[in-house]
C-alpha positions as CSV (number, residue, x, y, z in Angstrom):
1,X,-145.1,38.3,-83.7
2,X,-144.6,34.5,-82.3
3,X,-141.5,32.5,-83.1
4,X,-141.7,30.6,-85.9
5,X,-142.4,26.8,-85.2
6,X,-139.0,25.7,-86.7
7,X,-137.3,27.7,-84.3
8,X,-139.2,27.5,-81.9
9,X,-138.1,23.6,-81.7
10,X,-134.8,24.2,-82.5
11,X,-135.0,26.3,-79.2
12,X,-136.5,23.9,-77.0
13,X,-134.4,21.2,-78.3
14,X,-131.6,23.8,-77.2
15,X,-132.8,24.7,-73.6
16,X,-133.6,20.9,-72.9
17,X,-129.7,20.3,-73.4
18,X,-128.5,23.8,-71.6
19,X,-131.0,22.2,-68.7
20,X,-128.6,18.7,-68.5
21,X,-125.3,20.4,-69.4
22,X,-122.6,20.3,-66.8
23,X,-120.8,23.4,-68.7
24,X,-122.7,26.2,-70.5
25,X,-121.0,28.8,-72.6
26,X,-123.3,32.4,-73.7
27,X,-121.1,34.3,-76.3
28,X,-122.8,37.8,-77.2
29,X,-122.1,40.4,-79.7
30,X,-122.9,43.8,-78.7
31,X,-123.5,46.8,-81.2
32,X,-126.3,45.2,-83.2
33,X,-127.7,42.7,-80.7
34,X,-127.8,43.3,-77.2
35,X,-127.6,47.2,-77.7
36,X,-130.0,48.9,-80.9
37,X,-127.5,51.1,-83.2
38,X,-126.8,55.0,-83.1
39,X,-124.9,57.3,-84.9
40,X,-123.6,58.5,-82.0
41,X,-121.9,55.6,-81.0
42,X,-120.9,56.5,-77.0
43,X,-124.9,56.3,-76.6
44,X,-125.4,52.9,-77.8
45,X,-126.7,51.6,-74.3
46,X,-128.3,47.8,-74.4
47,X,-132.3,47.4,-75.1
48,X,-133.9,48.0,-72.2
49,X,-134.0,45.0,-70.1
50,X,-130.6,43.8,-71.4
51,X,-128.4,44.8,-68.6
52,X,-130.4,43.5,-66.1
53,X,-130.5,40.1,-67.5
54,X,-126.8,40.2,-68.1
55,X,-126.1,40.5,-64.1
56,X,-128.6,38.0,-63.6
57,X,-126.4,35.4,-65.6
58,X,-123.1,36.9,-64.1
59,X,-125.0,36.8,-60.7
60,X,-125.9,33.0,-60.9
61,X,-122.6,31.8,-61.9
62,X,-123.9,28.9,-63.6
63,X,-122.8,30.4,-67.4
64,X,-119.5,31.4,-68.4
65,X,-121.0,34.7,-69.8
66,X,-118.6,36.5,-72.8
67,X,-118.6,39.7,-74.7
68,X,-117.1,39.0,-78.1
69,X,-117.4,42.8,-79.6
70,X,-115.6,45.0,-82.6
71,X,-115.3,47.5,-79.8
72,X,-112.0,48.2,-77.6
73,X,-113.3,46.8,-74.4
74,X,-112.5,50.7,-72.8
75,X,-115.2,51.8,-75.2
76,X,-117.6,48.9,-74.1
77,X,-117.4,49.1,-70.6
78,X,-119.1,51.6,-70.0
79,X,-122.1,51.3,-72.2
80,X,-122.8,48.1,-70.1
81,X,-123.5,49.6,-66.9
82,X,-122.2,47.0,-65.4
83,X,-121.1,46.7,-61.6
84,X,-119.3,43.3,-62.2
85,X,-118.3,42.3,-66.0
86,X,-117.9,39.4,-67.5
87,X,-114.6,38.4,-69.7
88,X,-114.6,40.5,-73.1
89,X,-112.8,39.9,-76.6
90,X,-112.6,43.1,-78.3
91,X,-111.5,44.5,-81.1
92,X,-113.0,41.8,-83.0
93,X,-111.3,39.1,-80.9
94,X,-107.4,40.8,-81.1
95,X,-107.6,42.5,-77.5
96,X,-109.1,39.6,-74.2
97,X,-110.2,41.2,-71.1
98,X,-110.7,39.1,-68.0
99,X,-113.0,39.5,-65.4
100,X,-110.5,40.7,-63.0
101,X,-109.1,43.6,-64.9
102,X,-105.9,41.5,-66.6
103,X,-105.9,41.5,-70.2
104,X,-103.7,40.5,-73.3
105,X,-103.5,41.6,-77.1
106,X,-102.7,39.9,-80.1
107,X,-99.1,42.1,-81.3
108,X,-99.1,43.0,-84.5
109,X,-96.0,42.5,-87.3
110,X,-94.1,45.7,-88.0
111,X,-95.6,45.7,-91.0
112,X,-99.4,46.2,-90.2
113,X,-98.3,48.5,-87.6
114,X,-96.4,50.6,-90.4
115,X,-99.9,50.0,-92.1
116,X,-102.5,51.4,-89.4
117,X,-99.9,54.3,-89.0
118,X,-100.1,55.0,-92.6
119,X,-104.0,54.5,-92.9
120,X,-104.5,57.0,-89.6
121,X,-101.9,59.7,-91.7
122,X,-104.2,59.2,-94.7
123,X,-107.5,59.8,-93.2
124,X,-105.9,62.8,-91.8
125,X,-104.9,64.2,-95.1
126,X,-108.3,63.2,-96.3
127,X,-110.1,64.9,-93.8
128,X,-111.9,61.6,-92.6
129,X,-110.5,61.5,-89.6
130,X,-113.4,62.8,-87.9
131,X,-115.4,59.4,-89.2
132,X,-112.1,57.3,-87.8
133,X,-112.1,55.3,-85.1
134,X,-108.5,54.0,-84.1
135,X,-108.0,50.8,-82.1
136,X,-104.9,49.1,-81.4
137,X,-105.4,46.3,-84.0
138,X,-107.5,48.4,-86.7
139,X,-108.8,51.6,-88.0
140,X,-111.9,51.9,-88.7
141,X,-114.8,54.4,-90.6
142,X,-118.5,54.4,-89.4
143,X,-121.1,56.6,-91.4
144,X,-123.9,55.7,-89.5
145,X,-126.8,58.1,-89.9
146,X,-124.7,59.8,-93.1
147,X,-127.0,60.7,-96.2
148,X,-126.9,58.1,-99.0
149,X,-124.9,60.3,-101.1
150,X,-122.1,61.1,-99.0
151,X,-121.5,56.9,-97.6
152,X,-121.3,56.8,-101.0
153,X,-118.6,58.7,-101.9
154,X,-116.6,58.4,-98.4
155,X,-116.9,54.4,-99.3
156,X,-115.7,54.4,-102.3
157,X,-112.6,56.5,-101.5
158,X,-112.0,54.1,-99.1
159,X,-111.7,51.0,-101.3
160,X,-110.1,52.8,-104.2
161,X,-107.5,53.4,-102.0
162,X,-106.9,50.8,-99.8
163,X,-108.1,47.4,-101.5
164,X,-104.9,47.4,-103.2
165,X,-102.5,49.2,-100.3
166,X,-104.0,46.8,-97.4
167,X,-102.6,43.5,-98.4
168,X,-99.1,45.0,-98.9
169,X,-99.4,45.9,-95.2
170,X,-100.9,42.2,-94.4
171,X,-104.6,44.0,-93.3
172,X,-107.4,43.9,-95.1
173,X,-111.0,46.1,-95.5
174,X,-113.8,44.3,-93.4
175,X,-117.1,45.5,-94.3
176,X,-119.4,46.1,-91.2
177,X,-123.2,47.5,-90.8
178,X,-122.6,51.2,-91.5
179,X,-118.9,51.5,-92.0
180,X,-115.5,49.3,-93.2
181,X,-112.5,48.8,-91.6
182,X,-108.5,48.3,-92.4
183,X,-107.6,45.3,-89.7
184,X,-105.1,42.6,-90.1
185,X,-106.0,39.6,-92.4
186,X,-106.0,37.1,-89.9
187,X,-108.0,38.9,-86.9
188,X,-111.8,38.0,-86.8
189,X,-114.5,36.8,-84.3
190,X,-114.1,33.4,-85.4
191,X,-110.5,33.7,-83.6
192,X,-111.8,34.1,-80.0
193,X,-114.7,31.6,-80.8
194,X,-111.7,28.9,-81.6
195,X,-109.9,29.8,-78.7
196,X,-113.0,29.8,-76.3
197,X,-113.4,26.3,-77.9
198,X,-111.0,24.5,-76.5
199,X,-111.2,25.8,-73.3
200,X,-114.8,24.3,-73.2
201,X,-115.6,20.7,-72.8
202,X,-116.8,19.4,-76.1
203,X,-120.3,18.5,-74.7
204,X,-120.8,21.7,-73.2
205,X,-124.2,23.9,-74.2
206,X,-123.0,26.9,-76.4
207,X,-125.1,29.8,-78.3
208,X,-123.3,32.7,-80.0
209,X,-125.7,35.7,-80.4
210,X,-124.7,38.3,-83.2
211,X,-126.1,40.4,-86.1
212,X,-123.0,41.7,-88.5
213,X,-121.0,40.5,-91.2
214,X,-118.0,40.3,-88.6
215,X,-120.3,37.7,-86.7
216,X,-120.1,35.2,-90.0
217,X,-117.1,34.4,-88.8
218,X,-117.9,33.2,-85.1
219,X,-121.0,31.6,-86.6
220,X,-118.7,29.6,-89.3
221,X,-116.4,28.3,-86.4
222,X,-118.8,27.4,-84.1
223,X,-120.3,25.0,-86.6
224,X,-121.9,21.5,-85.3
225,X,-120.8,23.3,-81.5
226,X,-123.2,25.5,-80.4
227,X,-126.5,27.4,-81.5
228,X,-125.7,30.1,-83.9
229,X,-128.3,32.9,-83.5
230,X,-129.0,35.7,-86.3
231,X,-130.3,38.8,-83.9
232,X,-131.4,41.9,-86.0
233,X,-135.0,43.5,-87.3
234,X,-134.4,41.9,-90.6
235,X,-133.5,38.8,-91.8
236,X,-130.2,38.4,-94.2
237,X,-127.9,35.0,-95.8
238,X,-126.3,34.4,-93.0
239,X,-124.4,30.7,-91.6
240,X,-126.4,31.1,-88.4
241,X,-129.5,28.4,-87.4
242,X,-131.4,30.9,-86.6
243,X,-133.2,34.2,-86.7
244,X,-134.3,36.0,-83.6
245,X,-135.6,39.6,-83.8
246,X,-134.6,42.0,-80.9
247,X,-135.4,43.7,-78.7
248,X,-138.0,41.5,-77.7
249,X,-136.9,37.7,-79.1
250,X,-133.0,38.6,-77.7
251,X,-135.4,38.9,-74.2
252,X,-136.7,35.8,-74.5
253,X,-134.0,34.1,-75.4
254,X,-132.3,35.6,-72.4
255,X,-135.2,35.2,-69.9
256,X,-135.0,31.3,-71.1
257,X,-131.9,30.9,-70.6
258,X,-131.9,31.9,-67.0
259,X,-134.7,29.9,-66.3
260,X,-133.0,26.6,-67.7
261,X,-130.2,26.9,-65.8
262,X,-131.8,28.2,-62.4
263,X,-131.3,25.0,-60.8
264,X,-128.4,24.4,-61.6
């Protein structure tokens, strides 16, 4: 299916200032939009084509390339098959990974420490730990691939529980495509966005790429910055300016962007 004319123009507006721009900034999500999601979630590997592009734009140098993921960047590394990686914020923006190995973490109060402890003990006596993914900043519960009946149930368990025991902890339950999560309030995407921000000259050429909930976040900060791009099969509300559907839009995008700055 083409691109729509609309964005269609709000993309070539878009390439015509990455052309000119001095500094460029490409900020992608991963599960969701540069890699299709599995139940299985240590075999979510990009779209085909994806990697290569990726160490194209590492290769040229030209882009400061970043993974902003809900993943711990030990989890995401490898699923990129990458020989050299660009930075990463994971764990939804709590955990930064440089390119040269060095990293830092947001530290958590005592109390939403206490808190993930507690939630990890609880899932245990629940018997969802084996749906539990623990991070250092979050816990959280996918049911990709689950029948209807039993998300259901397991989600509802969930918030009964925890919408009222999270806050006295200072987290929070995040929804996310196919599961929710117990973080603390105050980590989101929109946190490494705002940091990234003003590192970056303020007439620099910016896109963020992403396809969750966790994404509205980054979208909302980068407002009036940067091209905001909805990736996913299906449209949804969403602050983003745009819709692209992957494999093959994310491609294009990609293929564009490379081209655009080529000369640079």
């Amino acid at each position: 299916m083409p691109i729509a004319p609309d964005i269609r123009q709000t993309l070539d507006t878009f390439f015509r200032k990455l052309k000119k721009a001095r500094s460029r900034l490409l900020l992608l999500d991963y599960d969701g939009t540069l890699a299709p999601f599995c139940p299985e979630r240590e075999q979510a590997v990009p779209y085909p084509g994806v990697t290569e592009r990726l160490k194209a734009l590492i290769c040229a140098k030209n882009t400061r390339l970043i993974i902003v993921s809900g993943r711990w960047s030990r989890d995401l590394k490898p699923l990129l098959q990458l020989d050299v990686y660009p930075e990463i914020w994971g764990c939804h923006g709590a955990e930064r990974l440089y390119p040269d190995g060095t990293s830092e973490i947001i530290s958590l109060e005592e109390k939403a420490i206490k808190g993930l402890v507690t939630a990890d003990e609880w899932a245990k006596s629940e018997g969802l730990d084996r749906l539990a993914e623990k991070k250092p900043t979050s816990l959280a519960f996918h049911w990709r691939g689950r029948e209807q009946r039993f998300i259901e149930d397991i989600r509802g368990k969930i918030i009964s529980h925890w919408q009222t025991a999270a806050p006295v902890y200072g987290l929070a339950l995040h929804e996310f495509d196919g599961g929710l999560e117990i973080r603390a309030t105050d980590i989101n995407k929109g946190y490494a966005v705002k940091t990234l921000l003003r590192e970056t000259p303020v007439d620099a050429a910016i896109a963020y790429l992403g396809d969750d909930l966790t994404d509205e976040d980054a979208f909302t900060t980068l407002k009036n910055r940067g091209l905001r791009i909805l990736v996913r099969p299906q449209y949804r509300d969403t602050a983003a300016d745009i819709h692209l559907v992957p494999p093959e839009e994310l491609l294009l995008f990609l293929d564009n962007w490379l081209k655009n700055t080529r000369q640079a």
